[in-house]
DRENGULUM-978718 format. One record per residue: residue number from 1; residue in three letters; chain; x, y, z of N, C-alpha, C in turn. Coordinates in Angstrom, 1 decimal, decimal comma. Layout:
<pts>
     i    aa   ch     n_c1     n_c2     n_c3    ca_c1    ca_c2    ca_c3     c_c1     c_c2     c_c3
   NUM   Ala    A        X        Y        Z        X        Y        Z        X        Y        Z
...
</pts>
This chain:
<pts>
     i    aa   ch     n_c1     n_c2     n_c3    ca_c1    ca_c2    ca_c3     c_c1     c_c2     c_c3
     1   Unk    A   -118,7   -119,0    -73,2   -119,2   -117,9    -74,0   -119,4   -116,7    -73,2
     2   Unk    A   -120,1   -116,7    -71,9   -120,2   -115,8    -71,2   -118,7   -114,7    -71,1
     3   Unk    A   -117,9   -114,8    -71,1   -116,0   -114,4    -70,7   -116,1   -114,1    -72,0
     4   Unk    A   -116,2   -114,7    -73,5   -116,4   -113,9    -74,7   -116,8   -112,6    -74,9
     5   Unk    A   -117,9   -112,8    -74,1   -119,3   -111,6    -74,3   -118,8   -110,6    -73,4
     6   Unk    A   -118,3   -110,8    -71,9   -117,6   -109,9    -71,4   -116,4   -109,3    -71,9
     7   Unk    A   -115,6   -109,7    -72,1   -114,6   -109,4    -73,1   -115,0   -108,1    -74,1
     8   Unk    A   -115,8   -108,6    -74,8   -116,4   -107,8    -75,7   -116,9   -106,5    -75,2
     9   Unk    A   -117,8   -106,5    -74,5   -118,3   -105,4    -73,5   -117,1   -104,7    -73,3
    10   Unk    A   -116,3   -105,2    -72,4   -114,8   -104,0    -72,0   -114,1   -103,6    -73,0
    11   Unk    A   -114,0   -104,5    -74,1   -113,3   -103,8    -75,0   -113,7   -102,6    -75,6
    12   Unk    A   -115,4   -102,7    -75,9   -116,0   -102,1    -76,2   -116,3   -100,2    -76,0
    13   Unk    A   -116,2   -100,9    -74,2   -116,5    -99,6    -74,0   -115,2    -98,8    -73,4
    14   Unk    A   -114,2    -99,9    -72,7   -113,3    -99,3    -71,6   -112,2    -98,3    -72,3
    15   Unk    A   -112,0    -99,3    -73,7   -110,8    -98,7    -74,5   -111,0    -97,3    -74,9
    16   Unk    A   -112,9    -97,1    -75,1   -113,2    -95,8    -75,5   -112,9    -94,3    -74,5
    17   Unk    A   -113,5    -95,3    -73,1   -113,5    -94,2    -72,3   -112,0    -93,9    -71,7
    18   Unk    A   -111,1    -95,4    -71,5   -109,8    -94,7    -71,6   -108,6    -93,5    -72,5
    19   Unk    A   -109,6    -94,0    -73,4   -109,0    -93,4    -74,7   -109,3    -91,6    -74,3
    20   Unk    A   -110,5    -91,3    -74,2   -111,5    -90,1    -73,6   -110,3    -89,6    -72,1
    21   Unk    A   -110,3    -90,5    -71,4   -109,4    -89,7    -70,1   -108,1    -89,5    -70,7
    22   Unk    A   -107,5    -89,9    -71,8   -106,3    -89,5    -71,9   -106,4    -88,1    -72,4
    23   Unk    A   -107,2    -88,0    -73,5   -107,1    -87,3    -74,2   -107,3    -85,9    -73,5
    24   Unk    A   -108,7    -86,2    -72,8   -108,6    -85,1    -71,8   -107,9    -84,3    -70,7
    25   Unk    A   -106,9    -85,3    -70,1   -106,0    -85,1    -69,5   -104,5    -84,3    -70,1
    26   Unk    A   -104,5    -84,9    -71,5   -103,2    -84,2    -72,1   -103,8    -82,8    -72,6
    27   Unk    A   -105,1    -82,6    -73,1   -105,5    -81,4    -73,2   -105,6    -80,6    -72,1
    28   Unk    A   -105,6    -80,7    -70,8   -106,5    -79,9    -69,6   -104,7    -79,8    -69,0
    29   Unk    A   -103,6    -80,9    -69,2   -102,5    -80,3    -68,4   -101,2    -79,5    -68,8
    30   Unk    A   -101,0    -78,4    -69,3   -100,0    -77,8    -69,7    -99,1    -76,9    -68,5
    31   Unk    A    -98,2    -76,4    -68,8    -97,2    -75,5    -68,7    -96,6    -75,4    -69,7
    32   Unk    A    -96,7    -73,4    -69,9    -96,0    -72,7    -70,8    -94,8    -71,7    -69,9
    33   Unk    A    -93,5    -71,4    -70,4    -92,9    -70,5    -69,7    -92,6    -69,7    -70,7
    34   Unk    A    -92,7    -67,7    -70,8    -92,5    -66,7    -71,2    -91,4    -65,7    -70,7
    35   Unk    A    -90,6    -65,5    -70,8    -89,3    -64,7    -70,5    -90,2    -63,3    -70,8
    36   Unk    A    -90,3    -61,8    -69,6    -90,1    -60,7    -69,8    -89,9    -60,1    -71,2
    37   Unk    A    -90,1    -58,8    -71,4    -89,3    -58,8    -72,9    -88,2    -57,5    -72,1
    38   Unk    A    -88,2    -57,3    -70,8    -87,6    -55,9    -70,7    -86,4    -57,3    -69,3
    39   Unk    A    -85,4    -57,1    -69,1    -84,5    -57,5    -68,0    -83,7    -56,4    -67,5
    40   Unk    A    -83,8    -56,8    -66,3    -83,3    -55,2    -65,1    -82,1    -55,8    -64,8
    41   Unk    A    -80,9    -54,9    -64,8    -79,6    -55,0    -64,2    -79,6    -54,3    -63,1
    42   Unk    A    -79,7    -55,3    -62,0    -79,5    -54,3    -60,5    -78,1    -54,5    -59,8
    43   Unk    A    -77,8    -53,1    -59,1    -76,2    -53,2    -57,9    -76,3    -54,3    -57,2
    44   Unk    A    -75,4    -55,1    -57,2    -75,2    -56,2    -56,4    -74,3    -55,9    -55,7
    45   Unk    A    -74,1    -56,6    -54,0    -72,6    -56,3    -53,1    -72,1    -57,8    -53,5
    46   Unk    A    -72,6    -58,6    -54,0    -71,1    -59,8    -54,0    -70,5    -59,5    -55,0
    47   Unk    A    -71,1    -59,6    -55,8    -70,8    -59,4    -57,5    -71,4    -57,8    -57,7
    48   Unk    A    -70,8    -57,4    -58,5    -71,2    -56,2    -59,4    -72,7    -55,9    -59,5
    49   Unk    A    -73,1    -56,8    -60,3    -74,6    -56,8    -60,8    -75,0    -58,0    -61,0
    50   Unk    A    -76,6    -57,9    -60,4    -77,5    -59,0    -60,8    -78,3    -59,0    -61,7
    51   Unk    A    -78,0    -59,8    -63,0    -79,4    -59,8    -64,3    -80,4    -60,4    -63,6
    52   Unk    A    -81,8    -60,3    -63,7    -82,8    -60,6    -63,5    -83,8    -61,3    -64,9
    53   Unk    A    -83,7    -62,4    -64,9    -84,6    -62,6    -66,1    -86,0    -63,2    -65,5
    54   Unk    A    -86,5    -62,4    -65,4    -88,2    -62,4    -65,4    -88,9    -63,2    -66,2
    55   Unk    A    -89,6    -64,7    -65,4    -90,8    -65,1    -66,4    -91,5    -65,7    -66,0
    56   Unk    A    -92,7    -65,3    -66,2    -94,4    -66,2    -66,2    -94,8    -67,9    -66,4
    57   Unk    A    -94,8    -68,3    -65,5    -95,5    -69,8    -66,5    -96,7    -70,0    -65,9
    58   Unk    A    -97,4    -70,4    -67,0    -99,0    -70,1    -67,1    -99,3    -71,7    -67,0
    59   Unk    A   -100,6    -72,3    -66,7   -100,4    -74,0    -66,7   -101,9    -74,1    -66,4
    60   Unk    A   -102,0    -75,5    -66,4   -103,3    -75,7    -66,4   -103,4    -76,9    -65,5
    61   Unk    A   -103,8    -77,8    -64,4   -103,7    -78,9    -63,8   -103,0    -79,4    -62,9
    62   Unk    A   -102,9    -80,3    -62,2   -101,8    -80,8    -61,4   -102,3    -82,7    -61,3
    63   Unk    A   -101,7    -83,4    -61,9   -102,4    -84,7    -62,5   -101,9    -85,3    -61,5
    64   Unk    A   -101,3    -85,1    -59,9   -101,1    -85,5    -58,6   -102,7    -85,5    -57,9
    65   Unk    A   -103,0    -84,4    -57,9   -104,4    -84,0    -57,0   -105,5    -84,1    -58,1
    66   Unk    A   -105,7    -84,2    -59,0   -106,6    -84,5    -60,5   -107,3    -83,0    -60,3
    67   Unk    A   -106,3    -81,5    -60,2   -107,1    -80,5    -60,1   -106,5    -80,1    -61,4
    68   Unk    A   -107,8    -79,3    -62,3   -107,5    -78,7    -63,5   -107,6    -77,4    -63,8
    69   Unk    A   -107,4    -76,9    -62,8   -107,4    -75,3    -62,5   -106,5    -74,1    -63,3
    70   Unk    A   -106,3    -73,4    -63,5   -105,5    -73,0    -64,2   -104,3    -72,0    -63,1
    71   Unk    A   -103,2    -71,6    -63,5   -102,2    -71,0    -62,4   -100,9    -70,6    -63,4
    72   Unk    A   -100,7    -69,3    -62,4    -99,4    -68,5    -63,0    -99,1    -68,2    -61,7
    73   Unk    A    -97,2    -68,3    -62,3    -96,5    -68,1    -61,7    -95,4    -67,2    -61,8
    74   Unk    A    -94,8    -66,4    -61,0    -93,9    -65,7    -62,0    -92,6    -65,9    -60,7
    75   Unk    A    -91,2    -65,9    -61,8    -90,4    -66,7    -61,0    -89,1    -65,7    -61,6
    76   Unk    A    -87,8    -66,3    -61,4    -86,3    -65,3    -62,6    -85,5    -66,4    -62,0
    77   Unk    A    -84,4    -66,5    -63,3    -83,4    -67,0    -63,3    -82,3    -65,7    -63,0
    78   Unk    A    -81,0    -66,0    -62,8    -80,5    -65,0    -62,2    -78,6    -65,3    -63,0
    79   Unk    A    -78,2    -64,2    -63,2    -77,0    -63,6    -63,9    -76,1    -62,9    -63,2
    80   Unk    A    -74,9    -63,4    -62,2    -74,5    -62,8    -61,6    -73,1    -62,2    -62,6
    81   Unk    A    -72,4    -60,9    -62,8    -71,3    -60,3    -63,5    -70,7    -59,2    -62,5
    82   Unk    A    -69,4    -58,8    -63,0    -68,9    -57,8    -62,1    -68,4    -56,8    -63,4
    83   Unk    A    -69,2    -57,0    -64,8    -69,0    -56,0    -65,5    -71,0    -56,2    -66,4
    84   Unk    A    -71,0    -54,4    -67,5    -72,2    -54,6    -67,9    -71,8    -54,2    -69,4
    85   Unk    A    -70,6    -54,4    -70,0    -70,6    -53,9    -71,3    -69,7    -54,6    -71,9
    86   Unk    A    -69,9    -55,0    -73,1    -69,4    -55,9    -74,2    -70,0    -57,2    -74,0
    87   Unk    A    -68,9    -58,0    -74,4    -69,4    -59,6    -73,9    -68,6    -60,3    -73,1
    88   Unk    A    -69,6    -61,4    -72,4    -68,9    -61,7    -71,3    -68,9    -63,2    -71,2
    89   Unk    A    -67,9    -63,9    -71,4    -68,4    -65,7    -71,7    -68,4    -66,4    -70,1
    90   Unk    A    -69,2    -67,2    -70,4    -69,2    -67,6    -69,4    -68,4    -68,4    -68,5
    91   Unk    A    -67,7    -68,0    -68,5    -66,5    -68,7    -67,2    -66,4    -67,7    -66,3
    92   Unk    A    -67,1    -66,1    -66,9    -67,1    -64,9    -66,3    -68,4    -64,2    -65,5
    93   Unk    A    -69,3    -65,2    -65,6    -70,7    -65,3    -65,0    -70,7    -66,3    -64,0
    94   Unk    A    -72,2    -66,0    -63,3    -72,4    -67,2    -62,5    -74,2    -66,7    -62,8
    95   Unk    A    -74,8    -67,9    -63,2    -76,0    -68,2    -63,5    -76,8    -69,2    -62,5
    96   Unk    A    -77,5    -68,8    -62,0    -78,6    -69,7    -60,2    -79,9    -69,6    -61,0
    97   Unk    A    -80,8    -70,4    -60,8    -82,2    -70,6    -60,7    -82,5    -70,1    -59,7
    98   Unk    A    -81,3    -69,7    -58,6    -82,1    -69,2    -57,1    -81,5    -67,8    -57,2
    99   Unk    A    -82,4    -66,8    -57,0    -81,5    -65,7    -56,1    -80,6    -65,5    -55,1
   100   Unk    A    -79,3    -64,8    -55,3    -78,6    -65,0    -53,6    -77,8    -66,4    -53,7
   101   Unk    A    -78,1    -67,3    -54,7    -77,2    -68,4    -54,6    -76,2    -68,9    -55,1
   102   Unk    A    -75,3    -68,3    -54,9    -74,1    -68,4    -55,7    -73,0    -69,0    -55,7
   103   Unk    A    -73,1    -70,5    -55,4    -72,2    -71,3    -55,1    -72,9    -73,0    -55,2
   104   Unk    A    -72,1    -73,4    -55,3    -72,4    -75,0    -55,8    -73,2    -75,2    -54,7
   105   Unk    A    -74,3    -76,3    -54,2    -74,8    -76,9    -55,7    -76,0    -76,1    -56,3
   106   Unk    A    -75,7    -74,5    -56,1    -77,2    -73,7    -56,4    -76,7    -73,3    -58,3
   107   Unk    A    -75,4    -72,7    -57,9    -74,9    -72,0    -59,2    -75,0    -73,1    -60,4
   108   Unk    A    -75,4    -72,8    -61,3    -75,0    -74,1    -62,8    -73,3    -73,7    -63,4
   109   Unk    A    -72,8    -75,4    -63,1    -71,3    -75,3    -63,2    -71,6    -76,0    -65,0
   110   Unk    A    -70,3    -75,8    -65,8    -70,0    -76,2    -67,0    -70,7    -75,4    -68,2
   111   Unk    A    -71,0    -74,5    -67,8    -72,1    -73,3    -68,6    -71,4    -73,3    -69,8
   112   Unk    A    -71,6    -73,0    -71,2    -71,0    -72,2    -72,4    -71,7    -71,3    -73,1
   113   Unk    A    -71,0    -70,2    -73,6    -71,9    -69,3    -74,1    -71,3    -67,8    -73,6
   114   Unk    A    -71,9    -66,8    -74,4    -72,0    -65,6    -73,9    -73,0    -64,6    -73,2
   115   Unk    A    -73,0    -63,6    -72,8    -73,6    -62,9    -72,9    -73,6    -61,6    -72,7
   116   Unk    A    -74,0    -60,7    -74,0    -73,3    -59,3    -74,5    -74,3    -58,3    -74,5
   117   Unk    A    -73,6    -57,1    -73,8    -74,4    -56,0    -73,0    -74,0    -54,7    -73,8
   118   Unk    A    -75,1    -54,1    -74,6    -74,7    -52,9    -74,8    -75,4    -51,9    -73,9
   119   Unk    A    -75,2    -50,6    -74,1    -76,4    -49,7    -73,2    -77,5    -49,6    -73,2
   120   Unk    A    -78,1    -50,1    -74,5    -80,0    -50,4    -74,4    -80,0    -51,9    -74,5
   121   Unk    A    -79,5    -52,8    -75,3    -79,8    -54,3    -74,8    -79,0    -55,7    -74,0
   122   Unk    A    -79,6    -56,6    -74,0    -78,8    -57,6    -73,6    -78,8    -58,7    -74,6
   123   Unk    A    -77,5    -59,8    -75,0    -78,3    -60,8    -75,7    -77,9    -61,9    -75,1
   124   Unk    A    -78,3    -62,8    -74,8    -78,2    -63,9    -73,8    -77,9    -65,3    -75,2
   125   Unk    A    -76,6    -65,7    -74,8    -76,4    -66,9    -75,9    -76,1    -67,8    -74,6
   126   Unk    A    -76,9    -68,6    -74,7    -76,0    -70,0    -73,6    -76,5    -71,5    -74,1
   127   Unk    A    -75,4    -72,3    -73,2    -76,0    -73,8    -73,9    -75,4    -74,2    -71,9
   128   Unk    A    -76,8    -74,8    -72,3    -76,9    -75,8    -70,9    -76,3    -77,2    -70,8
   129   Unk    A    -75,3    -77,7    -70,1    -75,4    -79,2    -70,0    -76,5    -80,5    -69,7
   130   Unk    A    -76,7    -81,1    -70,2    -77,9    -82,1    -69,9    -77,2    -83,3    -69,4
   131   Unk    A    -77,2    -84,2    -68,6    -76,8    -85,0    -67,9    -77,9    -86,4    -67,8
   132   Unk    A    -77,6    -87,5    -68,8    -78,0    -88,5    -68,8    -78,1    -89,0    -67,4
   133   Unk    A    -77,2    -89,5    -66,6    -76,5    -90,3    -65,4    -76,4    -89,2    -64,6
   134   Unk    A    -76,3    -88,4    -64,7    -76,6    -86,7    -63,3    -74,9    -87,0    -63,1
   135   Unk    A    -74,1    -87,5    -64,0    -72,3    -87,0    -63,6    -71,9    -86,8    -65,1
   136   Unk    A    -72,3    -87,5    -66,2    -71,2    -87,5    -67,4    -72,3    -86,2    -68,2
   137   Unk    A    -71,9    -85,5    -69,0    -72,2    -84,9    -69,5    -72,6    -85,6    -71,3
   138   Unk    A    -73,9    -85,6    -71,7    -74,2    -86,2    -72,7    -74,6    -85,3    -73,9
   139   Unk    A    -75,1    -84,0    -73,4    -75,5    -82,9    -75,0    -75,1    -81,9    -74,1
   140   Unk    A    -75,5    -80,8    -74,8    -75,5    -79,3    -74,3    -76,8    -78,9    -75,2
   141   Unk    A    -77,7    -78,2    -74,6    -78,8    -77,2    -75,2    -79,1    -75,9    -74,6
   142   Unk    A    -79,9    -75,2    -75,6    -79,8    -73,5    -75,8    -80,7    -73,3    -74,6
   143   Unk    A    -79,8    -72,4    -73,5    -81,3    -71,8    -72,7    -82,4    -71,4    -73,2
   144   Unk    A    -82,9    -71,6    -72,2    -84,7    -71,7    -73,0    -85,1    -70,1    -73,0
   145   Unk    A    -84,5    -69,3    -72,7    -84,6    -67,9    -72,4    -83,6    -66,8    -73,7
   146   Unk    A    -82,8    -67,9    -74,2    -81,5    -67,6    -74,9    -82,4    -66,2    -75,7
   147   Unk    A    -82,0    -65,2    -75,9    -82,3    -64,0    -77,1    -82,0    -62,9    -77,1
   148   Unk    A    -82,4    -61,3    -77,3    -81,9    -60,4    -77,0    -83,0    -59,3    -76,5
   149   Unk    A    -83,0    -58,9    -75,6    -83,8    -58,2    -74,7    -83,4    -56,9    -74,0
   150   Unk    A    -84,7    -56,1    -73,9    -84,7    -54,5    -73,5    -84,0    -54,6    -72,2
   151   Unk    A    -82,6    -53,7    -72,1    -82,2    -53,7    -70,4    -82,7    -52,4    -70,4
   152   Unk    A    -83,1    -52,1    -68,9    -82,6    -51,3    -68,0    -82,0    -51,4    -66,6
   153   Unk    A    -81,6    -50,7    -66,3    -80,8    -50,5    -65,1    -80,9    -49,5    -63,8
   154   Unk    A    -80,7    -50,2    -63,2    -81,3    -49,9    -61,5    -80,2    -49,9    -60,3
   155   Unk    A    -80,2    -48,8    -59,6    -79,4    -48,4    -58,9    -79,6    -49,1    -57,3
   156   Unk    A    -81,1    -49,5    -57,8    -81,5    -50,3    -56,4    -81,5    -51,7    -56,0
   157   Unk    A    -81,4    -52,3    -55,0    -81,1    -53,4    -54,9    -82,1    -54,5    -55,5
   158   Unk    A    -81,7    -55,5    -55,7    -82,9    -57,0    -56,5    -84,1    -57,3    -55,3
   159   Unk    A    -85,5    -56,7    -56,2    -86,5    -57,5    -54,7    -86,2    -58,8    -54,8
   160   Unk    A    -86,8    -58,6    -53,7    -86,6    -60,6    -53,0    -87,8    -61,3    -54,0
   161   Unk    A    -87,1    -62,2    -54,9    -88,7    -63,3    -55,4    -88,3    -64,5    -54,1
   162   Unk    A    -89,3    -65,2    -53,9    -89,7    -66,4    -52,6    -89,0    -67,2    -53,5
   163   Unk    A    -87,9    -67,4    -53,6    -88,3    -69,0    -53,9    -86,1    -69,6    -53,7
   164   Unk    A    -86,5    -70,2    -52,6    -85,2    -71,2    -51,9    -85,3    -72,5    -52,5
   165   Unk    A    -83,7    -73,0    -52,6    -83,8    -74,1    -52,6    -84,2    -74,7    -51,3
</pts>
C-alpha cells in the first residue's frame, strides 16, 4: 500500500509541476526574425554589387544555460550580382549567409528563383532547397525574407557585419 500512496503523491503533484516547466519554458523561449523594410545595394570589387538584406532577431532565453533574458541581434544575408536592373534568376546570383563568402561551402548552391530590380525597388522571389539526408534534395521553400522592398544605393563599400563562418 505504501508504493500506491506514493504513486499517487507523484502523480499528483509531479505531472502538475512538469506540466508548469513546460509550459513556461515554451512561453519564455522564442526567436523572431524581421527583414529591414529599406535594402542597400553597395559597389562591390568581385562582383558588381552587394544586396544587403538586413535583419533583427529578437528572442527570449537560451534553454542550454536556463537564461531567460531577452536579446537582439542584427545580422544580413547577402546577394552577390554583376547587374542592378530587371530580373535576374538565379543561376546569375550568388546568395551567402556570410559576407565576403562567395564560394562553396559558404555560397547556397541549387537556388531557384528571381530577383527583380527596378530603380526604387527590389523583389526577392527565391525557393531554398531543404535537404532531408544533407545530399538528396527533398522540397524547396520560399526564403523567409522572399518580398519586395525599398532600395537604395551606395557608392560606398559594404560595412563589415562580424559574423564568419
Amino acid at each position: 500500500m505504501p508504493r500506491d500512496r506514493l504513486s499517487q503523491i507523484l502523480t499528483k503533484l509531479l505531472y502538475p509541476i512538469l506540466a508548469f516547466i513546460a509550459l513556461t519554458m515554451n512561453s519564455c523561449l522564442y526567436s523572431d526574425e524581421k527583414a529591414t523594410k529599406d535594402l542597400t545595394v553597395y559597389s562591390y570589387d568581385k562582383m558588381k554589387y552587394a544586396l544587403a538584406i538586413k535583419y533583427r532577431t529578437e528572442g527570449r532565453g537560451n534553454i542550454h544555460t536556463f537564461d531567460f533574458s531577452k536579446y537582439e541581434l542584427d545580422d544580413a544575408d547577402w546577394i552577390y550580382t554583376n547587374r542592378i536592373k530587371g530580373q535576374i534568376t538565379s543561376d546569375s546570383i550568388i546568395f551567402t549567409h556570410y559576407q565576403d563568402e562567395l564560394e562553396y561551402p559558404w555560397s547556397q548552391s541549387n537556388l531557384k528563383g528571381t530577383v527583380t530590380f527596378d530603380s526604387l525597388s527590389v523583389k526577392i522571389e527565391l525557393m531554398m532547397p531543404e535537404y532531408d539526408d544533407g545530399v538528396n534534395i527533398s522540397r524547396w521553400v520560399p526564403y523567409k525574407f522572399n518580398g519586395e522592398y525599398k532600395l537604395t544605393l551606395s557608392t560606398e563599400r559594404p560595412p563589415i557585419i562580424d559574423k564568419k563562418p
